[in-house]
C-alpha positions in Angstrom: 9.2 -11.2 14.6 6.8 -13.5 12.7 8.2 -13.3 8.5 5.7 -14.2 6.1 6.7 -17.3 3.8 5.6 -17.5 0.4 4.3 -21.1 0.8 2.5 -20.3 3.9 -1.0 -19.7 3.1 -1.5 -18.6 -0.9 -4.9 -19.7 -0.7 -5.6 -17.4 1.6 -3.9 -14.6 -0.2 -5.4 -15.4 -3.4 -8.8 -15.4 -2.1 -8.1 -11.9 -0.3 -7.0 -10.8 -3.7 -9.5 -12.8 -5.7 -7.0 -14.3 -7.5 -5.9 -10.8 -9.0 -1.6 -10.0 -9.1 -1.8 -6.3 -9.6 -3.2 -3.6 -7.7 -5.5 -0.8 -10.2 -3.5 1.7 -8.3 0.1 2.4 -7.6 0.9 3.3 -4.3 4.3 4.3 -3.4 5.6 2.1 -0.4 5.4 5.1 2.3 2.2 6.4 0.9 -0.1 7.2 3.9 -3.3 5.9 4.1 -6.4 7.0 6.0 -9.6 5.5 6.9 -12.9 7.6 5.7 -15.8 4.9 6.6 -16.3 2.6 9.3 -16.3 -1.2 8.4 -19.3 -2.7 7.3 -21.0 -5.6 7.6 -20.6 -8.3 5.5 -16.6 -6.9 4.3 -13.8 -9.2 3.8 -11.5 -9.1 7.0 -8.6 -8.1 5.7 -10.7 -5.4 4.7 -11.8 -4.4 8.3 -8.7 -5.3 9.5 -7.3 -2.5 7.3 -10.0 0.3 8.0 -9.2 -0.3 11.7 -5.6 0.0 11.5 -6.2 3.4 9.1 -8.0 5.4 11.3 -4.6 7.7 11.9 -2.4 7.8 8.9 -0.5 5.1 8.5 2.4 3.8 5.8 1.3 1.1 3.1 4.6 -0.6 4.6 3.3 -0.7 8.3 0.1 -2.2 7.3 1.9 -4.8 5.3 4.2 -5.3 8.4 1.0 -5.2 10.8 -1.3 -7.9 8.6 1.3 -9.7 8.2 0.8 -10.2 4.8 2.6 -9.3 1.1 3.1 -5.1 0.4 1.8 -6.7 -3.3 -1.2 -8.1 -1.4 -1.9 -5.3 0.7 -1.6 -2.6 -2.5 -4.4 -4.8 -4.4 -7.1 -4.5 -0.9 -6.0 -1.3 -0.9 -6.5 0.0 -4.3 -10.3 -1.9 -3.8 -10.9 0.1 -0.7 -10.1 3.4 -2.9 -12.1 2.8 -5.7 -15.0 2.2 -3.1 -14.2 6.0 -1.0 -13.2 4.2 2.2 -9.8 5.3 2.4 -7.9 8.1 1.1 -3.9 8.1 0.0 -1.8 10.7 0.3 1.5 10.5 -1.4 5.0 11.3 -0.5 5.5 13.1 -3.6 2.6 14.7 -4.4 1.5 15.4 -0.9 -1.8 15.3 -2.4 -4.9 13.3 -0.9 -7.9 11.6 -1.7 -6.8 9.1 -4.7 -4.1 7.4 -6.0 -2.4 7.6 -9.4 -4.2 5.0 -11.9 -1.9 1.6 -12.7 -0.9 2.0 -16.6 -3.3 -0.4 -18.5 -2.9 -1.9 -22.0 0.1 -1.9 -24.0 -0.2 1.8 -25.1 -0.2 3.4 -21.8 2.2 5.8 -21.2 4.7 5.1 -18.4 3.8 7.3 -15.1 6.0 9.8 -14.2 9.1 8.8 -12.1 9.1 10.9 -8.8 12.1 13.1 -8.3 14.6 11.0 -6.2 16.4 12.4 -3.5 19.9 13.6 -3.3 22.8 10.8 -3.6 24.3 12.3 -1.2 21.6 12.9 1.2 21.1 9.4 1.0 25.0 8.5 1.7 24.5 10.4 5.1 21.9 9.1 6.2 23.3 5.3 5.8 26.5 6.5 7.3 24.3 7.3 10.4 21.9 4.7 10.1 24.8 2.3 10.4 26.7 4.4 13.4 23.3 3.6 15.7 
């Protein structure tokens, strides 16, 4: 397995991201993303890469993993390929598609609303059997 390094190739992330360090939406890590247009001409390709990858629903995560590039990285192509309709994001929590909840801007923003996490001790068994495979 190939791990991104973080002195690899930041020119080449920072032109992908031009230059930008947050994305205008948050996406939660397993949000699903989904393809609605083809690639067009003349799109970065990262950007094309992405719409190919999305045509079935796919985890922010396993097209970070699939790019091999940065989730950050990813979420900021991402959040321009929603704000120009090519994808849609559906959210664990919301289960909701089509958009993804605005980043906060400016200091008055009010903070988003923290999703409901799930059950300690749902989460203690499935470690426990995580770590018996």
């Amino acid at each position: 397995m190939m791990r991104w390094d973080v002195h690899e190739q930041p020119d080449r992330l920072f032109a992908a991201t031009g230059g930008r360090s947050r994305a205008y939406t948050e996406f939660d890590l397993v949000s699903l993303v989904v393809s609605e247009s083809e690639p067009a001409a003349g799109m970065a390709p990262e950007a094309v890469q992405i719409l190919r990858l999305c045509r079935h629903p796919m985890a922010l995560v396993e097209v970070s993993a699939r790019l091999r590039m940065p989730v950050g990285v990813v979420a900021i192509l991402l959040s321009d390929l929603l704000a120009e309709g090519r994808i849609s994001v559906r959210h664990p929590s919301s289960g909701a598609g089509g958009a993804g909840r605005p980043a906060p801007r400016g200091a008055g923003a009010a903070a988003p609303a923290r999703p409901r996490l799930p059950d300690t001790g749902l989460v203690r068994e499935v470690l426990v059997a995580l770590k018996n495979l």
